[in-house]
N, C-alpha and C positions, 0 to 999 in steps of 0.2 A: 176484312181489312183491319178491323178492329186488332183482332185476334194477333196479326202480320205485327203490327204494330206493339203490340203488347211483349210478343217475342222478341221485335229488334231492341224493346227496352230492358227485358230482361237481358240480353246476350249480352249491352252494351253495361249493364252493369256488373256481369259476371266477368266484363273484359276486362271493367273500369279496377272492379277486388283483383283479378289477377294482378294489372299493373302498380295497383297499391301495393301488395305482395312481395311482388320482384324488389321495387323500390326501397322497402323497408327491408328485405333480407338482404338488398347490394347495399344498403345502409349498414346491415349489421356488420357483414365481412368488411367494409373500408374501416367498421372503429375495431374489430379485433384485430386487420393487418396494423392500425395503427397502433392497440394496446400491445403486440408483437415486438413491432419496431422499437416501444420505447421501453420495454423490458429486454430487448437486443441490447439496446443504446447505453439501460441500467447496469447492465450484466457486464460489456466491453470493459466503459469506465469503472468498474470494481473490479476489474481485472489488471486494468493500466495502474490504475494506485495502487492496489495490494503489489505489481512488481515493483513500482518507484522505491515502495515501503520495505520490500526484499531487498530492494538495490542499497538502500540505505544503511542497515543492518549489517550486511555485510561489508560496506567499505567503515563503518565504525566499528564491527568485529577486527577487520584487519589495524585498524587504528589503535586499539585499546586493546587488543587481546579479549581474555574471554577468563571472566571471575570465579575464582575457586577460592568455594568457603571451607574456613576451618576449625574445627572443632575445638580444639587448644585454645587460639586465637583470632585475630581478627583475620578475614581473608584475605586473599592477593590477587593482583591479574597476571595472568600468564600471558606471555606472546605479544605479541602486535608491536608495531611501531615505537607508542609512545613508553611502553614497558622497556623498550631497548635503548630507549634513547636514557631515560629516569636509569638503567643501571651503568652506564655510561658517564653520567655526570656522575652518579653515585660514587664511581670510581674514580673520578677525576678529582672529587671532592676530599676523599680519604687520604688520596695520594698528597692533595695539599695542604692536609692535616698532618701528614707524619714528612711533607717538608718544612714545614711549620716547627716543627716539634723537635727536629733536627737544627733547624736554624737559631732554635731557645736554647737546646742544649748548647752548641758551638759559642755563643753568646755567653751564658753563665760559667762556663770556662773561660774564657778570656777574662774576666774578671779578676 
């Protein structure tokens, strides 16, 4: 009976390491699904910012055009919005320089 007895304790400690075993290995896989998740989690949001970051770049490219340097002199921007609009007043600017210049002439003749 001794003997009976000596084996139910070892079986029951061989059960007891088994279930420490399991425990700690369904331990290890819950923190690697976790470390998964949150390098999932890392990964998405550098992906959502890196597009915002793209989205931005392109609606300021189409804004400003896109800078072309130049060897002679200083560079310029070509293209975009606010380049179109800058040659535009530039024009309207000139135009009202030489009606300006017009109106001083017509002036110093009346004299």
């Amino acid at each position: 009976q001794l003997q009976r007895g000596h084996q139910e304790l070892q079986e029951a400690v061989a059960q007891e390491k088994l279930l420490r075993e399991e425990v700690e290995q369904g331990w290890a896989t819950k923190c690697e699904e976790t470390v998964q998740a949150l390098k999932k989690a890392l990964v998405d949001r550098a992906k959502v910012e890196r597009d915002q970051l793209r989205s931005q770049v392109n609606r300021d490219a189409t804004l400003l055009g896109h800078w072309r340097p130049s060897v002679s002199g200083p560079g310029s921007w070509d293209g975009g919005t606010i380049a179109e609009e800058i040659r535009i007043e530039r024009c309207r600017l000139d135009e009202d320089r030489q009606a300006m210049a017009e109106e001083r002439r017509k002036l110093s003749q009346m004299r």
